[in-house]
LUMDRENSE-978411 format. One line per field, with one value per atom (N, C-alpha, C, CB): residue number from 1; residue in three letters; x, y negated, z negated; atom name. Coordinates in Angstrom, 1 decimal, decimal comma. Glycine has a CB too. Layout:
BEGIN
resi = [NUM_...]
resn = [ala_...]
xx = [X_...]
yy = [Y_...]
zz = [Z_...]
name = [CA_...]
//
This chain:
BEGIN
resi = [1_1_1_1_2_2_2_2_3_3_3_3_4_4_4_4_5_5_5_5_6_6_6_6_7_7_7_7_8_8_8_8_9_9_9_9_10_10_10_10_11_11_11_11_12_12_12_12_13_13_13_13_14_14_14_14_15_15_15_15_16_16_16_16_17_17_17_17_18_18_18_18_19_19_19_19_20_20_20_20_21_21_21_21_22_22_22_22_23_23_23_23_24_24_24_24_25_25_25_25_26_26_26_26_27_27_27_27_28_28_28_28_29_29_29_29_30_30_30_30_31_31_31_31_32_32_32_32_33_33_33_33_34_34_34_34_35_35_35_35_36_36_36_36_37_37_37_37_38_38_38_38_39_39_39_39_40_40_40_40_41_41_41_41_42_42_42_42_43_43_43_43_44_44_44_44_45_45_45_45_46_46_46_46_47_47_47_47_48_48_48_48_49_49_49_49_50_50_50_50_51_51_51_51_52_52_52_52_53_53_53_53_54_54_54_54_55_55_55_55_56_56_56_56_57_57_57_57_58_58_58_58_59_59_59_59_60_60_60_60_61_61_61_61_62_62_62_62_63_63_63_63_64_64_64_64_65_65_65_65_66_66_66_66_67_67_67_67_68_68_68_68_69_69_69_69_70_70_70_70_71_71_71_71_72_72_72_72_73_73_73_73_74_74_74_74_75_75_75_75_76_76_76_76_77_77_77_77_78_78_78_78_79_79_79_79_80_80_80_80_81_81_81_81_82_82_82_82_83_83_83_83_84_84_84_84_85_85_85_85_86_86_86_86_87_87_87_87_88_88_88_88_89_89_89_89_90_90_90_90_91_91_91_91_92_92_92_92_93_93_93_93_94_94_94_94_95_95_95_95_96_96_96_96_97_97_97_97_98_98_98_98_99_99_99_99_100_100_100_100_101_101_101_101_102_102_102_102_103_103_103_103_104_104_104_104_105_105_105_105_106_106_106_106_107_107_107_107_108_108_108_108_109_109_109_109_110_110_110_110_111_111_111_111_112_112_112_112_113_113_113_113_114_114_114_114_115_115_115_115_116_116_116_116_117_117_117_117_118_118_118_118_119_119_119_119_120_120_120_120_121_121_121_121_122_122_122_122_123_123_123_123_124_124_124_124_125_125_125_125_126_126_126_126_127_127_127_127_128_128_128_128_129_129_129_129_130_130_130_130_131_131_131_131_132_132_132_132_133_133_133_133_134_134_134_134_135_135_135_135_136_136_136_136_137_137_137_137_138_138_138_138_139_139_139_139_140_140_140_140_141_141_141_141_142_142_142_142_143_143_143_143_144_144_144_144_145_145_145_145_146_146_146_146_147_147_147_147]
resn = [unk_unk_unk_unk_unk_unk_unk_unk_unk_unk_unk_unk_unk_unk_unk_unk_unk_unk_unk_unk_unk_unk_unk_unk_unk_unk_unk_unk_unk_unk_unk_unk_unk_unk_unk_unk_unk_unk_unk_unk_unk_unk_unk_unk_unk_unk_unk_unk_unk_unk_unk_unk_unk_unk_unk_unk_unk_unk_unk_unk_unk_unk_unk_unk_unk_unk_unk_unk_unk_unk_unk_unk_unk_unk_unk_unk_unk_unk_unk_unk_unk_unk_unk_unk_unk_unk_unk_unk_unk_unk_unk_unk_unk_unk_unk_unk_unk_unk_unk_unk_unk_unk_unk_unk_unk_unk_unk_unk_unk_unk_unk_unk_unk_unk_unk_unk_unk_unk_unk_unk_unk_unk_unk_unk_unk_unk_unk_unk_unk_unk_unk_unk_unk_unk_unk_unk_unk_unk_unk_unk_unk_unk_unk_unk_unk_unk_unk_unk_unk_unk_unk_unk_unk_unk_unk_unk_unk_unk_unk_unk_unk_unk_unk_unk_unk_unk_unk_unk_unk_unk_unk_unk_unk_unk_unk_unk_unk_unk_unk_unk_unk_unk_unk_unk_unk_unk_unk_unk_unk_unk_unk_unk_unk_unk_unk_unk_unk_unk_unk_unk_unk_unk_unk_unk_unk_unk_unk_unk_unk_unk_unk_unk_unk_unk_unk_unk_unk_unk_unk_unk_unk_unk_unk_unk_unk_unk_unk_unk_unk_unk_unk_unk_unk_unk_unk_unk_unk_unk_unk_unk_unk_unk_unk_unk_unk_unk_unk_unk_unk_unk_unk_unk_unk_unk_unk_unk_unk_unk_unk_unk_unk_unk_unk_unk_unk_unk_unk_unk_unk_unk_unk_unk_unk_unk_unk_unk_unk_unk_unk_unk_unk_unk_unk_unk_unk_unk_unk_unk_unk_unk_unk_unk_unk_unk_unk_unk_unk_unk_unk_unk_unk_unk_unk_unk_unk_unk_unk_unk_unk_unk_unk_unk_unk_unk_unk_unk_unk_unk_unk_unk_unk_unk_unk_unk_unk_unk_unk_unk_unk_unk_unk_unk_unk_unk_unk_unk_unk_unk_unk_unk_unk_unk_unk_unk_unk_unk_unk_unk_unk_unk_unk_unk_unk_unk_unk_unk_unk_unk_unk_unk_unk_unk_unk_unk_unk_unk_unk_unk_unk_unk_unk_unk_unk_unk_unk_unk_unk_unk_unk_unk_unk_unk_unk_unk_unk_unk_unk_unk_unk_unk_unk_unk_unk_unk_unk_unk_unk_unk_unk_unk_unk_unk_unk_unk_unk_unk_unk_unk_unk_unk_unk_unk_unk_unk_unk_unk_unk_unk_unk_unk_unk_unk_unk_unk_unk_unk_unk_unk_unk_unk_unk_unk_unk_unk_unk_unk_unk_unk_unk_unk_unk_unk_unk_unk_unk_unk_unk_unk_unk_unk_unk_unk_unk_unk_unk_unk_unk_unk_unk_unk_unk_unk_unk_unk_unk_unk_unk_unk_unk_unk_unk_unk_unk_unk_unk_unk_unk_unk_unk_unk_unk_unk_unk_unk_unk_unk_unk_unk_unk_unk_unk_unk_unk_unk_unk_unk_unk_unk_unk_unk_unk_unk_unk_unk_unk_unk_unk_unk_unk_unk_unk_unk_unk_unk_unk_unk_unk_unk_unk_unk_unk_unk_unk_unk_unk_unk_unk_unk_unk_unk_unk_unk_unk_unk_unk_unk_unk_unk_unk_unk_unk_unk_unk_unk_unk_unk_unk_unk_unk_unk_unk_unk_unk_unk_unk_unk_unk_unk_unk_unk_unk_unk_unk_unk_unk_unk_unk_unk_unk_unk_unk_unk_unk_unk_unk_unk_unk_unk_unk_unk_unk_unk_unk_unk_unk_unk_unk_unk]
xx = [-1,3_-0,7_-1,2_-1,0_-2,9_-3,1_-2,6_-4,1_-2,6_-1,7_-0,2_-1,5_0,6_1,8_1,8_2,8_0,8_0,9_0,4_-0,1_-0,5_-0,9_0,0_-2,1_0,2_2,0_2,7_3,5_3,3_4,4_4,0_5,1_2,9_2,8_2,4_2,0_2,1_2,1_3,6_1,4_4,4_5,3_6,5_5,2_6,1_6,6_6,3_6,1_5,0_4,4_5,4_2,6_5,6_6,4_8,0_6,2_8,6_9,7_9,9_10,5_8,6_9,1_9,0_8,2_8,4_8,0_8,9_7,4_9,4_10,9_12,1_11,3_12,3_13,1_13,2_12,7_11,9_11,5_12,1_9,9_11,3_11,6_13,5_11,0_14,0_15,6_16,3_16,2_15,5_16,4_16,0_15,5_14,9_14,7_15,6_13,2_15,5_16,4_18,0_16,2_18,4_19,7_19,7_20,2_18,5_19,1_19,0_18,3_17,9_18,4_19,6_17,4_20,3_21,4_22,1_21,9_21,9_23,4_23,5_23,3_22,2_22,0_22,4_20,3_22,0_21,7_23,4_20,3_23,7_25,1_26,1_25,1_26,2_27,9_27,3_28,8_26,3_26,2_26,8_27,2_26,5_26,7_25,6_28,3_25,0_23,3_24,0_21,9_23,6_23,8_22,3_23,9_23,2_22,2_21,2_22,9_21,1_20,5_18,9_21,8_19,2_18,1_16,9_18,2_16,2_15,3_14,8_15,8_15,9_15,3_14,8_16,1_15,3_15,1_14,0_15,9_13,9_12,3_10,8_12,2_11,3_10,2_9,9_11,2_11,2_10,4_9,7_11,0_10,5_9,4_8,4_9,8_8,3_6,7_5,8_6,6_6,6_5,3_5,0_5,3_5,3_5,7_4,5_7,1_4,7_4,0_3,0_4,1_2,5_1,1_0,5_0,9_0,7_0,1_0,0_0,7_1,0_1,1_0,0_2,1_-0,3_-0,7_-2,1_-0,3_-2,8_-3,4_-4,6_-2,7_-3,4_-3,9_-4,5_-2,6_-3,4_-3,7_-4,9_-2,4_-5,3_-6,7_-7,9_-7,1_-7,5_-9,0_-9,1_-9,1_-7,8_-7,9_-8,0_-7,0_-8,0_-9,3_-10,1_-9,5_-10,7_-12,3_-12,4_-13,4_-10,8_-10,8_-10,3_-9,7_-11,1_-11,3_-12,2_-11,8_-12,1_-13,1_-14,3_-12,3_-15,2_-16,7_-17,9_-17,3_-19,0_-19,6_-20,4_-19,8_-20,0_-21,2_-22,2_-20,7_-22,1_-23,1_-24,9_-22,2_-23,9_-25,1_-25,7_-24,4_-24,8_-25,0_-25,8_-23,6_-25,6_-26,6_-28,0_-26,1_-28,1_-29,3_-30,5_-29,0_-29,4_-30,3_-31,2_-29,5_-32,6_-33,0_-32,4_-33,9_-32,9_-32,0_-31,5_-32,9_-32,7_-32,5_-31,7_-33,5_-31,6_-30,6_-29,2_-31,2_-29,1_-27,6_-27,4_-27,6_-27,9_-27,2_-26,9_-28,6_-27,6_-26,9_-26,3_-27,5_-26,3_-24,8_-23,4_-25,1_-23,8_-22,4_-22,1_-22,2_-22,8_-22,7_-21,9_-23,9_-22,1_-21,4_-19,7_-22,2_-19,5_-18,3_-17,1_-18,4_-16,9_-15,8_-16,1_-16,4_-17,0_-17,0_-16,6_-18,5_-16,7_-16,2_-14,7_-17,2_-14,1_-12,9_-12,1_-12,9_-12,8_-12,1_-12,3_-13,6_-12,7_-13,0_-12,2_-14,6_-11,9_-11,1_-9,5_-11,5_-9,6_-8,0_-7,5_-7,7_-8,9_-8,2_-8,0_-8,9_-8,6_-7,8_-6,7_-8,3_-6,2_-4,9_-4,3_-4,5_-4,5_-3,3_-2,7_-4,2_-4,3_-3,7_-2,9_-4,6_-3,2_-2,5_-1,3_-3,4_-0,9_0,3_1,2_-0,1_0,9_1,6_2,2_0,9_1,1_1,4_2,7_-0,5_2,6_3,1_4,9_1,9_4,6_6,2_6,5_6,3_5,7_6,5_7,4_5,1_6,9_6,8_8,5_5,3_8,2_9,7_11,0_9,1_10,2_11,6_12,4_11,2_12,4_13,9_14,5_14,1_13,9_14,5_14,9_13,4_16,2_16,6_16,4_18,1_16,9_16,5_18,0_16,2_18,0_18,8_20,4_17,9_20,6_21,5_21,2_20,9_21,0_21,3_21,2_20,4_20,5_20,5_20,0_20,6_18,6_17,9_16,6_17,5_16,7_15,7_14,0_15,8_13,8_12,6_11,3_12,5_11,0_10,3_9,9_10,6_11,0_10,9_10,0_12,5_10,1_9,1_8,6_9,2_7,8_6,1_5,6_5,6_6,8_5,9_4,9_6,7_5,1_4,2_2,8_4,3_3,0_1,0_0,8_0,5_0,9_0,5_0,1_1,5_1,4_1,7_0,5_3,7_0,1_-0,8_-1,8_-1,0_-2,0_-3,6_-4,0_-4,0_-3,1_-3,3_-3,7_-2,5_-2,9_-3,1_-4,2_-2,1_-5,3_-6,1_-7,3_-6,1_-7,4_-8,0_-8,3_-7,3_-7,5_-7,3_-8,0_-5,6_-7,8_-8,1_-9,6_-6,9_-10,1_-12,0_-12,1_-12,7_-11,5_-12,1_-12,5_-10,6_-11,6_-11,6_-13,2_-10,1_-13,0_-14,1_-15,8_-13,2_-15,5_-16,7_-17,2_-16,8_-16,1_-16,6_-17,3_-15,0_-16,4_-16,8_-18,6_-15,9_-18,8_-20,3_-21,3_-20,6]
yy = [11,9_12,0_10,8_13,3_10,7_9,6_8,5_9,6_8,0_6,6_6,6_6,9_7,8_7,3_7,1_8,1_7,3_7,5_6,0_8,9_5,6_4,0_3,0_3,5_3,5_1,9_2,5_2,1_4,1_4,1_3,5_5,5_2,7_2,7_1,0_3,8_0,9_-0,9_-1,5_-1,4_-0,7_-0,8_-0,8_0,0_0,2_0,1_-1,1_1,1_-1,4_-2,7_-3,6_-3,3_-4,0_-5,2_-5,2_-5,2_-4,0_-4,4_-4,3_-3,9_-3,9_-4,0_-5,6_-3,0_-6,2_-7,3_-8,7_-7,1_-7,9_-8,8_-8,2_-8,5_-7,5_-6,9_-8,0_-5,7_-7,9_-9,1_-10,0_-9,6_-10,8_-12,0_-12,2_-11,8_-11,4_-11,7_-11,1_-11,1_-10,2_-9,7_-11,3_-7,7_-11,9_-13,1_-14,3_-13,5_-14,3_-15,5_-15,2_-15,7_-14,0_-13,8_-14,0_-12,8_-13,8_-13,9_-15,6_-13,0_-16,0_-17,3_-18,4_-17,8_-17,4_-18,2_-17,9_-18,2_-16,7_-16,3_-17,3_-14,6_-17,8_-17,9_-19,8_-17,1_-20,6_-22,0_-22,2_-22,2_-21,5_-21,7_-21,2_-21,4_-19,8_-19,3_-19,3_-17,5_-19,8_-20,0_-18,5_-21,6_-17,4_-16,1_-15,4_-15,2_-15,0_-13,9_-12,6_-13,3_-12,4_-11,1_-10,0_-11,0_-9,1_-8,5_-7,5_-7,9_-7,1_-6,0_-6,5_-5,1_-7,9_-8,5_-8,4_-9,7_-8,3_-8,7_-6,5_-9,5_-5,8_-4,6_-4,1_-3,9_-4,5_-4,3_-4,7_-4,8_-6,5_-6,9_-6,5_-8,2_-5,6_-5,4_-3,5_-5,3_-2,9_-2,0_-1,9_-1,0_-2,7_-3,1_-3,5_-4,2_-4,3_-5,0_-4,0_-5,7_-2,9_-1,9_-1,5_-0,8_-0,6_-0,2_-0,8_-0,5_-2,2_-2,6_-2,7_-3,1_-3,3_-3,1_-2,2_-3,1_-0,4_0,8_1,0_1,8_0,5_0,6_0,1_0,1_-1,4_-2,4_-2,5_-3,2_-1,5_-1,0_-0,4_-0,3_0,5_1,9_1,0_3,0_0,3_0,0_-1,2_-0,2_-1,5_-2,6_-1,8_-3,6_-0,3_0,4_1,6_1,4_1,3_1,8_0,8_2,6_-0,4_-1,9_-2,1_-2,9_-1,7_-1,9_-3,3_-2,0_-4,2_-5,3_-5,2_-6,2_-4,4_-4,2_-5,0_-2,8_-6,2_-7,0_-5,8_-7,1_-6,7_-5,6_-6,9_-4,7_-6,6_-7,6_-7,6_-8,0_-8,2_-8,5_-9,3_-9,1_-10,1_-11,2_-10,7_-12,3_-9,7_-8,8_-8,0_-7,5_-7,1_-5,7_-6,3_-5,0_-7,7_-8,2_-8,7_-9,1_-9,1_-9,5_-8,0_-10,7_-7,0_-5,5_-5,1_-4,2_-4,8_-4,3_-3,2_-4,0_-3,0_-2,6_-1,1_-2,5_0,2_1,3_1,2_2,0_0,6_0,6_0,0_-0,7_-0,8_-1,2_-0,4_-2,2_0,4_1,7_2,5_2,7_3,0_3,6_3,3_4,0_1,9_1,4_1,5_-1,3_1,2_1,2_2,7_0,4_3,6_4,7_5,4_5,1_4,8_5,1_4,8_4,4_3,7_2,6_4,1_0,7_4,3_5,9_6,7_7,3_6,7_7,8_7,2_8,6_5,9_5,2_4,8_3,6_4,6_4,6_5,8_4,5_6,7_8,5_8,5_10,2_8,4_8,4_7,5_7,9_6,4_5,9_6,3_4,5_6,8_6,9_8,1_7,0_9,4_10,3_10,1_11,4_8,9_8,6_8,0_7,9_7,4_6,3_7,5_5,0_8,5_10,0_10,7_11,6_10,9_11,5_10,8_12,1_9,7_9,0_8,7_7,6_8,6_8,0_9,4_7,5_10,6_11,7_11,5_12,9_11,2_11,8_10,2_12,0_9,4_8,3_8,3_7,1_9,5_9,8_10,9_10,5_11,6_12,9_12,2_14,1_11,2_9,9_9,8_7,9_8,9_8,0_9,2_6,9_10,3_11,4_11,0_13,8_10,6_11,0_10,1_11,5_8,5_7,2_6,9_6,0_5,6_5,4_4,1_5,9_3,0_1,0_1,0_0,2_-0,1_-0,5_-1,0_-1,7_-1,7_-2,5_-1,1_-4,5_-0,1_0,7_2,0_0,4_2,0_3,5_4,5_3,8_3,6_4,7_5,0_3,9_6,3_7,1_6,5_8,9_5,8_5,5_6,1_5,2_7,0_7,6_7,7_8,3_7,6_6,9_5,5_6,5_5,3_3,8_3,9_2,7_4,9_5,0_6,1_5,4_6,7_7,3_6,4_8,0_5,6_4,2_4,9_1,7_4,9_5,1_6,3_5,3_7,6_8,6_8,6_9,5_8,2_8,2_6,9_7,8_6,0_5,0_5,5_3,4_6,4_6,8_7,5_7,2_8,7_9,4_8,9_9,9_7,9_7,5_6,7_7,0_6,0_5,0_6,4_3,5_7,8_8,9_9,1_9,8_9,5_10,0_8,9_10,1_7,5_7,1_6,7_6,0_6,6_6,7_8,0_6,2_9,0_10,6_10,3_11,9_9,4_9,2_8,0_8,9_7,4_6,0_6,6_4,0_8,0_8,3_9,4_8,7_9,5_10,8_10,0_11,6_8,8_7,6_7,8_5,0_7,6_6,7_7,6_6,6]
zz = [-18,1_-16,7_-15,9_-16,1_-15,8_-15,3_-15,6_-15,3_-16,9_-17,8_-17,1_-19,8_-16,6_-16,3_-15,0_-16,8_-13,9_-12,5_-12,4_-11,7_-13,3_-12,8_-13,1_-13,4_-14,2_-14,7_-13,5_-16,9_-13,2_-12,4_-11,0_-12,4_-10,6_-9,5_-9,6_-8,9_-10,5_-10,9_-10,9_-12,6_-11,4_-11,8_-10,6_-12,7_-9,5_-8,3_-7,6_-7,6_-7,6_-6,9_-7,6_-7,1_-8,8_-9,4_-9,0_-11,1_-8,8_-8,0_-6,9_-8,2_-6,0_-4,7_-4,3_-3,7_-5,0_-5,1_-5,3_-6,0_-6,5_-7,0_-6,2_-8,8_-5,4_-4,3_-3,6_-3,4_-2,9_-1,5_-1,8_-1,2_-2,7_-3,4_-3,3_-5,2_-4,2_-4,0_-2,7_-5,2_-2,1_-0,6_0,3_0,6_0,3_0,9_0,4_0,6_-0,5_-1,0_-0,8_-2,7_-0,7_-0,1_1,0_-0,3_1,9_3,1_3,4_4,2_3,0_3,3_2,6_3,2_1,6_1,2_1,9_0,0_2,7_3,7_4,9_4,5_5,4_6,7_6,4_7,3_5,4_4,8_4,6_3,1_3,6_2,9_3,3_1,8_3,2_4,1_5,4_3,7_6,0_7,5_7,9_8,3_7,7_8,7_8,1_8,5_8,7_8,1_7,7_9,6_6,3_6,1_7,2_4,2_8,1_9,1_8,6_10,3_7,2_6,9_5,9_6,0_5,8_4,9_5,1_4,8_6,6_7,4_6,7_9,5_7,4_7,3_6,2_7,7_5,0_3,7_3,1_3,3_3,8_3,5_4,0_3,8_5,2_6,3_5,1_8,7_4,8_4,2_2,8_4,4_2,4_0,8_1,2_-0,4_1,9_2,3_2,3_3,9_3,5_3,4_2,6_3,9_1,6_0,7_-0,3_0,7_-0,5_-1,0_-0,8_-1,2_0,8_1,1_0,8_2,0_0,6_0,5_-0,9_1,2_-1,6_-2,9_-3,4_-3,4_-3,3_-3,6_-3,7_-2,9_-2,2_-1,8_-3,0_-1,1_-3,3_-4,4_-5,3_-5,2_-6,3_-7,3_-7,1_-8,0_-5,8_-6,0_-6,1_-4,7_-5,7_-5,4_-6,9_-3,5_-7,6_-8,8_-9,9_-9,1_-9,6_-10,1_-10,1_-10,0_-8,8_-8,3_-7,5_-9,8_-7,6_-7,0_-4,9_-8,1_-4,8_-3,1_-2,5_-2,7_-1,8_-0,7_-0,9_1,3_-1,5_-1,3_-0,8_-3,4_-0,2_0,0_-0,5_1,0_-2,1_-3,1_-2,9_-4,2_-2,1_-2,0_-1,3_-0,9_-0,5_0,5_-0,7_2,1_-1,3_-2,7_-3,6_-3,7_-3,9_-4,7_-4,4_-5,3_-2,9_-2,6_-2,2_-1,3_-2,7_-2,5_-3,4_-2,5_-3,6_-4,5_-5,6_-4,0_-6,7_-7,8_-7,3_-9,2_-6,4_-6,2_-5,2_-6,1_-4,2_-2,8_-3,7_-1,2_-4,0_-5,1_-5,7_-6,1_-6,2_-7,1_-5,6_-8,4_-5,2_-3,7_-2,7_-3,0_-2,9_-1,6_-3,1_-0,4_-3,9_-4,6_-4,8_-6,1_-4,8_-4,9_-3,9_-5,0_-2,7_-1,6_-1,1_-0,9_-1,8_-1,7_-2,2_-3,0_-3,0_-3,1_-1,7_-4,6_-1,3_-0,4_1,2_-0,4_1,1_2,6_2,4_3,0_0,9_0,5_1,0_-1,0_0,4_0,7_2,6_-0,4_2,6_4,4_5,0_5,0_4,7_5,4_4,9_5,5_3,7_3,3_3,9_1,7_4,1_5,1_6,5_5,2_7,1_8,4_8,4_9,2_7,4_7,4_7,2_6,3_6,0_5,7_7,0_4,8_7,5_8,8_9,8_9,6_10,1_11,3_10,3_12,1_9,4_8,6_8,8_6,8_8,6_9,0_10,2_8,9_11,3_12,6_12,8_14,0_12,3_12,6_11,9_11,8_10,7_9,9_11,1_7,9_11,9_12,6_13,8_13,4_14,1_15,4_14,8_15,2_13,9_13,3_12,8_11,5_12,8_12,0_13,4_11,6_14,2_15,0_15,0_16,3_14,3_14,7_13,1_15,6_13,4_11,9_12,4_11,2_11,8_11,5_12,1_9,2_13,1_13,9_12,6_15,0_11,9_10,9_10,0_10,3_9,2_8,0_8,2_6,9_9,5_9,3_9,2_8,8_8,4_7,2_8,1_5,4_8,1_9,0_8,7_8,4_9,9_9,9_9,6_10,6_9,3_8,6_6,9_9,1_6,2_4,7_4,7_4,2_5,6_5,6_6,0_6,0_7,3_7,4_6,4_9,0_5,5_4,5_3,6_3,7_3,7_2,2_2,9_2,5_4,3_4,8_4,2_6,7_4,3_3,8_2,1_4,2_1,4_-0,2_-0,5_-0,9_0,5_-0,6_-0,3_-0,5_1,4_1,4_0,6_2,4_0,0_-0,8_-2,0_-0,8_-2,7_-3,9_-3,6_-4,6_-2,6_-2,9_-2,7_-1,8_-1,7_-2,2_-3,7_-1,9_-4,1_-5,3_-6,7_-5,3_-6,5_-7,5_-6,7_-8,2_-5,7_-5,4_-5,5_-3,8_-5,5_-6,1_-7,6_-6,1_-8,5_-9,6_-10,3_-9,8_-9,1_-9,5_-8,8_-8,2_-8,0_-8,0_-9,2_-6,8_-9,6_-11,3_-12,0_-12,6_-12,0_-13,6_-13,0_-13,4_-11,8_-11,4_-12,0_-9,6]
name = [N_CA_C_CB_N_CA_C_CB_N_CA_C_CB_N_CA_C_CB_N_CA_C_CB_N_CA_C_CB_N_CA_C_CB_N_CA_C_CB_N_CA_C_CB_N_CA_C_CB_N_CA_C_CB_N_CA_C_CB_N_CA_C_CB_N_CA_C_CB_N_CA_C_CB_N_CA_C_CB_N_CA_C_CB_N_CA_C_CB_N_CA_C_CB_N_CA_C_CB_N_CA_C_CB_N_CA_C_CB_N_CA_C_CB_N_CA_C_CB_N_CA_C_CB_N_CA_C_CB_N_CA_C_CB_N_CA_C_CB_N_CA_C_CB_N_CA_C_CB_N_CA_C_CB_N_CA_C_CB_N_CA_C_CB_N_CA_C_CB_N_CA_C_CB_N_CA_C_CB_N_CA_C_CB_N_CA_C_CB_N_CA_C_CB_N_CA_C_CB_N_CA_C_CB_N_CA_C_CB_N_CA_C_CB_N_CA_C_CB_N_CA_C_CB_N_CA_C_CB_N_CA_C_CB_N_CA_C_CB_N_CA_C_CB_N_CA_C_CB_N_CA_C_CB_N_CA_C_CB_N_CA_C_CB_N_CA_C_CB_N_CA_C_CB_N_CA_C_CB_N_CA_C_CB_N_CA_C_CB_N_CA_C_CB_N_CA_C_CB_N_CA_C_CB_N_CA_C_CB_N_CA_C_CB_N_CA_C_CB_N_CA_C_CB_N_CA_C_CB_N_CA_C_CB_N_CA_C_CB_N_CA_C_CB_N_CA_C_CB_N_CA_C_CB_N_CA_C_CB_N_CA_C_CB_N_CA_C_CB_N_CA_C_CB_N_CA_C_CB_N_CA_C_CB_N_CA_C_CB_N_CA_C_CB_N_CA_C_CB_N_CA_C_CB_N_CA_C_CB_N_CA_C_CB_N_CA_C_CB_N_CA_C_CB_N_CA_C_CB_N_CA_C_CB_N_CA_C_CB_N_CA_C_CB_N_CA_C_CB_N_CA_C_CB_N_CA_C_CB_N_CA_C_CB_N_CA_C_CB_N_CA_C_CB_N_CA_C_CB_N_CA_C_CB_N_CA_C_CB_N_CA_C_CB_N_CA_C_CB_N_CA_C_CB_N_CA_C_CB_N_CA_C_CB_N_CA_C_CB_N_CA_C_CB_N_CA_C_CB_N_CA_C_CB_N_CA_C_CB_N_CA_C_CB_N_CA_C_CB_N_CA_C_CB_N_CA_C_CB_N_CA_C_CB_N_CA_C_CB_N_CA_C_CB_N_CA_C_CB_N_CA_C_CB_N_CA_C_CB_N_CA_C_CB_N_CA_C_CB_N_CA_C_CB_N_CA_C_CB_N_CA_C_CB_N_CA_C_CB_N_CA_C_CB_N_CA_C_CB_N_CA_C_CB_N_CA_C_CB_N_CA_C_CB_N_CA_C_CB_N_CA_C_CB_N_CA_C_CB_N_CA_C_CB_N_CA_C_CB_N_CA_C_CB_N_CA_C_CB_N_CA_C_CB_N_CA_C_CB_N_CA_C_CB_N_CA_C_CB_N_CA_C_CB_N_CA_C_CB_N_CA_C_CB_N_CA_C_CB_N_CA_C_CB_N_CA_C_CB_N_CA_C_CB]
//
């Protein structure tokens, strides 16, 4: 279960990715070449982006490749380095329950508004904050079992 939640979410990152990539390049073929903007491009790129960011998120802190300030962790004696890294899941988990929560309160905000050009209820798109905080929870719940 764990093996399919991590590809399906790498796997998310890689098309939201290749989305961007080609919703960008359309729009600037629209805007360079048939000289009329397709108007929906911008909205499209702004929510994969998110999307990705939270995603993207997850899957760095289920790498272990999260900004850490090794340089300080290493100049720590051996017993304090085993206990500041010891710590790093639990400031992960702490801050992912503040993004969860404010990412809720932030989809309750957007349920009444949709994206000016599509439509689409703005709230699908501040869901990325809740679903990545969750998943960057979840996988430092997991990286503090390994420890």
């Amino acid at each position: 279960m764990k093996k399919l939640l991590d590809s399906g979410v790498e796997w998310a990152c890689i098309l939201l990715l290749a989305a961007i990539s080609v919703d960008l390049l359309l729009g600037i073929f629209s805007r360079y070449v048939l000289e009329a903007t397709f108007v929906w491009y911008d909205e499209v790129a702004r929510a994969c982006f998110m999307w990705l960011v939270f995603l993207g998120a997850a899957v760095a802190v289920r790498r272990g490749a999260h900004f850490g300030l090794h340089m300080f962790v290493e100049m720590l004696p051996p017993q304090w380095k085993r206990q500041t890294l010891f710590l790093t899941p639990f400031t992960i988990i702490a801050f992912s329950a503040a993004l969860l929560w404010l990412g809720f309160a932030l989809m309750r905000h957007g349920a009444a508004q949709t994206t000016a050009v599509m439509g689409m209820p703005v709230s699908w798109i501040y869901a990325a904050m809740p679903v990545g905080a969750a998943l960057m929870a979840l996988y430092a719940s997991l990286l503090f079992i390994k420890k």
